[in-house]
GUDO-166486 format. One record per residue: residue number from 1; residue in three letters; x, y, z of N, C-alpha, C in turn. Coordinates in steps of 0.02 Angstrom, whole numbers, plus 50000, padded with zeros to 5 digits. Last residue first. Example, Ala and Ser with C-alpha at 12.3 -4.5 7.8 and 13.67 -1.06 7.14 Angstrom:
     n   res      nu      nv      nw     cau     cav     caw      cu      cv      cw
     2   SER   50642   49888   50354   50684   49947   50357   50645   50002   50394
     1   ALA   50660   49716   50390   50615   49775   50390   50660   49835   50390
This chain:
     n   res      nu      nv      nw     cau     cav     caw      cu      cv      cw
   157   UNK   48884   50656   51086   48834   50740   51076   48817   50748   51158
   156   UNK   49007   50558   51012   48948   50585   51081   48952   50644   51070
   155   UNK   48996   50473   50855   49024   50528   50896   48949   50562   50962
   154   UNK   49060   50320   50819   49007   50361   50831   49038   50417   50874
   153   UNK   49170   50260   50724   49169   50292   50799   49127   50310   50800
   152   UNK   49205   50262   50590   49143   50241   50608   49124   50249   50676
   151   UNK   49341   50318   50590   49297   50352   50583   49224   50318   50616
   150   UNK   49425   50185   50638   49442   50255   50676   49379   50321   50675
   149   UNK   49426   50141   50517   49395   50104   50575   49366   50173   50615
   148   UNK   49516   50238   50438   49433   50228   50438   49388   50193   50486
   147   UNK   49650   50206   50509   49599   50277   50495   49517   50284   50503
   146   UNK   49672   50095   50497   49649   50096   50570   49611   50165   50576
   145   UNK   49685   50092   50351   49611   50083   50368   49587   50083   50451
   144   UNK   49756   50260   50331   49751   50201   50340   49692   50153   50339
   143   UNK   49824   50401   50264   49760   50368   50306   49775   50290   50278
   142   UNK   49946   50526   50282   49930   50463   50256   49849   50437   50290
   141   UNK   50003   50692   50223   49987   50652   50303   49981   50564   50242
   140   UNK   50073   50733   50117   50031   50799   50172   50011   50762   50218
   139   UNK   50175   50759   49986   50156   50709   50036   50137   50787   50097
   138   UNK   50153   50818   49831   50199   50817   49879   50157   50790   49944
   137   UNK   50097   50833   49719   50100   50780   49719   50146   50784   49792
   136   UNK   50042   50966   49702   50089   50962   49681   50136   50911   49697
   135   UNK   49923   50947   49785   49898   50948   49702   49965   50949   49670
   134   UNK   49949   50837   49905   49933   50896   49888   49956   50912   49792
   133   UNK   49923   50672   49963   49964   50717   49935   49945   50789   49906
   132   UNK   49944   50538   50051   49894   50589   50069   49933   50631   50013
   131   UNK   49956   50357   50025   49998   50422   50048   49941   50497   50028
   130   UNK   49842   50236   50126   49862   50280   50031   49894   50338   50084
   129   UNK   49859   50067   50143   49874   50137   50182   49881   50184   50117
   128   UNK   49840   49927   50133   49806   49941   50186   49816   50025   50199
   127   UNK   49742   49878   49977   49799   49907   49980   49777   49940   50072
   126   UNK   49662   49811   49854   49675   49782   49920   49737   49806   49965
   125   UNK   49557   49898   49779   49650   49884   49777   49690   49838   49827
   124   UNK   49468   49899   49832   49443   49878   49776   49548   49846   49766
   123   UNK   49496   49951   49977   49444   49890   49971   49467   49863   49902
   122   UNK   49543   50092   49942   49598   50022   49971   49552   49966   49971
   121   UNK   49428   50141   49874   49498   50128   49855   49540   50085   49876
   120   UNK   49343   50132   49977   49330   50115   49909   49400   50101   49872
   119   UNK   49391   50225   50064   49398   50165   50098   49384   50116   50027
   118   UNK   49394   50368   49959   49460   50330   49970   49460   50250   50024
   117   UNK   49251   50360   49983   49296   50364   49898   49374   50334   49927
   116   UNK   49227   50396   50099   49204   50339   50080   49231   50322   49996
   115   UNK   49300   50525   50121   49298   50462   50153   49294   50390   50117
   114   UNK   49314   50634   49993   49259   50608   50032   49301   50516   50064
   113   UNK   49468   50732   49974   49428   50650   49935   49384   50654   49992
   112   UNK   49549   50830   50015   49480   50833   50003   49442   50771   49978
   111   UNK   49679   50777   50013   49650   50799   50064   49581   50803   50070
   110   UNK   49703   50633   49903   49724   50694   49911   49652   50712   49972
   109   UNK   49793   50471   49864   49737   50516   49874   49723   50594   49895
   108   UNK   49886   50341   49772   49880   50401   49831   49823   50436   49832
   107   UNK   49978   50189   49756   49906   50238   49740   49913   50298   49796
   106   UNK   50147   50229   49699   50092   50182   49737   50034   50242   49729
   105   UNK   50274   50193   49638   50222   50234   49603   50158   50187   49639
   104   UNK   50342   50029   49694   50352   50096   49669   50278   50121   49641
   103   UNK   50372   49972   49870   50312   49979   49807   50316   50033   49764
   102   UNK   50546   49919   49897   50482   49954   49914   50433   49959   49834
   101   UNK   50644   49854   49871   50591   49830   49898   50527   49861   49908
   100   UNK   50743   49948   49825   50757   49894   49795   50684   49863   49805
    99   UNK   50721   50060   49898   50723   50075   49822   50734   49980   49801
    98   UNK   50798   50015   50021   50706   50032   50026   50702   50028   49935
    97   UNK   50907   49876   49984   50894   49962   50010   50814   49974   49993
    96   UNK   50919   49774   49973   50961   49770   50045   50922   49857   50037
    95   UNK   50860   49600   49900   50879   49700   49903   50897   49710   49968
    94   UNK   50820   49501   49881   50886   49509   49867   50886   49585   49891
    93   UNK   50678   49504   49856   50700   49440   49889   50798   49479   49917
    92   UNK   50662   49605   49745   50639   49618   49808   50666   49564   49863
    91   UNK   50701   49539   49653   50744   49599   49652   50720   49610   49737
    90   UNK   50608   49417   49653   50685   49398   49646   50723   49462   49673
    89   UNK   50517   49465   49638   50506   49438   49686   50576   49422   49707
    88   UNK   50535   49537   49466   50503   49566   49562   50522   49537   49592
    87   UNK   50555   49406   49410   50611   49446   49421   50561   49495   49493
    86   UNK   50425   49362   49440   50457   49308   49475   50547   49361   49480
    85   UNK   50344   49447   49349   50327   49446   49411   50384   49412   49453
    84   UNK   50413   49427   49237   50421   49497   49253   50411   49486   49337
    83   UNK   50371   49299   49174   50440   49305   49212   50438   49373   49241
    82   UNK   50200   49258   49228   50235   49310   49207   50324   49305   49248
    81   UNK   50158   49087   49169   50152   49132   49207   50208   49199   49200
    80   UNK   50186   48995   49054   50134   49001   49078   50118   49061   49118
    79   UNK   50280   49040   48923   50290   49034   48991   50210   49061   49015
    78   UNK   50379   48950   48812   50329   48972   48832   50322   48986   48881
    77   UNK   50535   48973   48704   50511   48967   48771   50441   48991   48779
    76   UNK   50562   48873   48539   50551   48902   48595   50513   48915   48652
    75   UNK   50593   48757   48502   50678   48792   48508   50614   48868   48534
    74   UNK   50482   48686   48493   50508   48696   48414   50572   48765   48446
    73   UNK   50449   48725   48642   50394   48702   48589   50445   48733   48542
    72   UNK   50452   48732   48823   50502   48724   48749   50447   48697   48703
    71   UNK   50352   48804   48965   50378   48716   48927   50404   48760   48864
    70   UNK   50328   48850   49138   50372   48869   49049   50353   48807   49013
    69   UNK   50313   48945   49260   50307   48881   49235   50307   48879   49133
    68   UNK   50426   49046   49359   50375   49040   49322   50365   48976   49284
    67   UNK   50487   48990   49500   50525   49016   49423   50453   48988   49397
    66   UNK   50450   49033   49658   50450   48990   49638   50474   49027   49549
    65   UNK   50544   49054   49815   50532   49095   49744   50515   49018   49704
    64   UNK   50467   49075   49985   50497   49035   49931   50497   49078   49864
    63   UNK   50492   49220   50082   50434   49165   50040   50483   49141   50000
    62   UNK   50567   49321   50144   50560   49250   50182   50503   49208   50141
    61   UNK   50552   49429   50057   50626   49418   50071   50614   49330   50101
    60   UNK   50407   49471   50073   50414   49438   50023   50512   49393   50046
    59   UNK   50413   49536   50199   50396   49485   50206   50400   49429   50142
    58   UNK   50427   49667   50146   50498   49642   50177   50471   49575   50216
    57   UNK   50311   49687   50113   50354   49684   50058   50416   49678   50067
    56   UNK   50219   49686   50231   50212   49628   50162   50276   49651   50111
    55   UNK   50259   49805   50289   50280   49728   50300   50271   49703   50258
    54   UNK   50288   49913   50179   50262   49896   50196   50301   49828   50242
    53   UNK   50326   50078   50090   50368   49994   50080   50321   49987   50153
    52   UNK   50294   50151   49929   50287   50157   49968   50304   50087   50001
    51   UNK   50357   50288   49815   50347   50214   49855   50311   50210   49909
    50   UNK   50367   50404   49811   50389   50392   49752   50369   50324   49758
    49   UNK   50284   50598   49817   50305   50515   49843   50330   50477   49799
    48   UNK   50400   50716   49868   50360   50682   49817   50362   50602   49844
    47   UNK   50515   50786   49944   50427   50759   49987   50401   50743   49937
    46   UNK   50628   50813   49914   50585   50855   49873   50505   50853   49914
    45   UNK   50689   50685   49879   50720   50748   49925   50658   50796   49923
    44   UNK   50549   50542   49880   50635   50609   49897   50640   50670   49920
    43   UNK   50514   50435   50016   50493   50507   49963   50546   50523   49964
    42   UNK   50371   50321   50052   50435   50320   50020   50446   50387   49980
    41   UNK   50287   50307   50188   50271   50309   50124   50345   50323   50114
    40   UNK   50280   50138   50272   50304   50207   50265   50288   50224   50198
    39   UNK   50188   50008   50384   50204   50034   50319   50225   50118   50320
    38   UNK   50154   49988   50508   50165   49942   50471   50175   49954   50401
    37   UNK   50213   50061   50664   50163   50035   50628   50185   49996   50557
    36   UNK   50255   50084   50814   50206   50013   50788   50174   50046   50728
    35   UNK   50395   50138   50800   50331   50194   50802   50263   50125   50801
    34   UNK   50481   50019   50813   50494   50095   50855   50400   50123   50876
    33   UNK   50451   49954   50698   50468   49933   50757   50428   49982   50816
    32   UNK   50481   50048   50595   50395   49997   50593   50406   49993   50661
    31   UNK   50602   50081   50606   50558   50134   50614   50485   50089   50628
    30   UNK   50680   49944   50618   50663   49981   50656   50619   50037   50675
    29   UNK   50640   49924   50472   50625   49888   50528   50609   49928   50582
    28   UNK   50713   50019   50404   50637   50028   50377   50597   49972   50455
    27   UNK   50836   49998   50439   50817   50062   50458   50724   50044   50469
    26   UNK   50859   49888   50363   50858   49876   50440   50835   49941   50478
    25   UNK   50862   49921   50248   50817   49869   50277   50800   49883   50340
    24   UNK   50909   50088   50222   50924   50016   50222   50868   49989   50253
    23   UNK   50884   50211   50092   50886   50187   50173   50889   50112   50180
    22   UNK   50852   50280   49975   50921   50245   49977   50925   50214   50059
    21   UNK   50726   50323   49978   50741   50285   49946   50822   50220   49944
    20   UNK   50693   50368   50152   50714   50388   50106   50716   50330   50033
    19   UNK   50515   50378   50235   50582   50329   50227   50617   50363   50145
    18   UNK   50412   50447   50359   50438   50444   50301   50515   50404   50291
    17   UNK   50288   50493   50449   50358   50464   50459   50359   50432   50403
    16   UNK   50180   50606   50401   50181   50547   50444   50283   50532   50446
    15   UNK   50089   50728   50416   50161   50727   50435   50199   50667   50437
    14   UNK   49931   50700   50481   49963   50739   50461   50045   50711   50462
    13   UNK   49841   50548   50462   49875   50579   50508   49922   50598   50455
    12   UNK   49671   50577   50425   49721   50574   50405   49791   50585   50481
    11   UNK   49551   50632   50422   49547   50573   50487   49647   50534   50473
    10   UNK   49493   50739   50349   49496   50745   50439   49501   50697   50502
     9   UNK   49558   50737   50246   49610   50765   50283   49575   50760   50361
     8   UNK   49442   50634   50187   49515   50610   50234   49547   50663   50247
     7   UNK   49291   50687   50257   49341   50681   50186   49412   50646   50229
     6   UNK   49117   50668   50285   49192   50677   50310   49243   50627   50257
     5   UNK   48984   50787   50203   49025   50709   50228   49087   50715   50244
     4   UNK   48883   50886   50299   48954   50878   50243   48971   50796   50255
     3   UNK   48733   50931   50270   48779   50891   50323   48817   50877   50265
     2   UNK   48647   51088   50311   48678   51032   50244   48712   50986   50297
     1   UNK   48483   51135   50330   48545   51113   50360   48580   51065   50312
């Protein structure tokens, strides 16, 4: 008797609800709102993923910005910490459309991954939802970790 391990297409939700790139803030709200949940994957015309936008990343809009820490040495600039990171925080602070805020080129996983390879993944990435995608990178459901919770369910016989 073999026992298969369980992969994410069988804890995935198929089809999920999707956000365009050019969609506004207030759209991406309401859909979180509407459906309770807490992140969309981001796709064009096409169903490729391209983002993906979360609460935490329309929660960045309400954090202070702090300007990387610098000092001048002989006419020039040092900078303790990354300006790249503080422009992010700045483009994302200010954006009004999903493409402005959302997570670009996010991790993803595909139908057949074993379970425990993709809860490995959002653990090590600290990431709460991978977009599901088929070998031609096109979006096929999402899993979450309410996913995996969702698995350890013991199952009645």
């Amino acid at each position: 008797m073999t026992v298969s391990l369980p992969v994410v297409n069988d804890f995935m939700t198929p089809n999920p609800i999707t956000i365009s790139p050019s969609a506004s803030l207030e759209t991406v709200i309401q859909l979180l709102e509407e459906h309770r949940i807490s992140g969309l994957p981001v796709v064009d015309e096409a169903q490729h993923v391209i983002g993906i936008i979360s609460e935490g990343d329309l929660l960045v809009r309400e954090s202070p910005m702090k300007p990387p820490l610098y000092m001048t040495l002989l006419g020039s600039v040092i900078y303790f910490e990354s300006p790249k990171q503080f422009h992010q925080h700045m483009q994302k602070a200010l954006g009004m459309l999903v493409k402005d805020v959302m997570t670009a080129k996010p991790i993803t996983t595909q139908p057949d991954v074993p379970l425990t390879t993709a809860a490995n993944l959002m653990l090590d990435k600290k990431i709460n939802r991978l977009p599901v995608v088929d070998d031609h990178q096109m979006l096929v459901g999402i899993i979450t970790r309410h996913d995996l919770v969702r698995a350890l369910k013991p199952t009645v016989t």
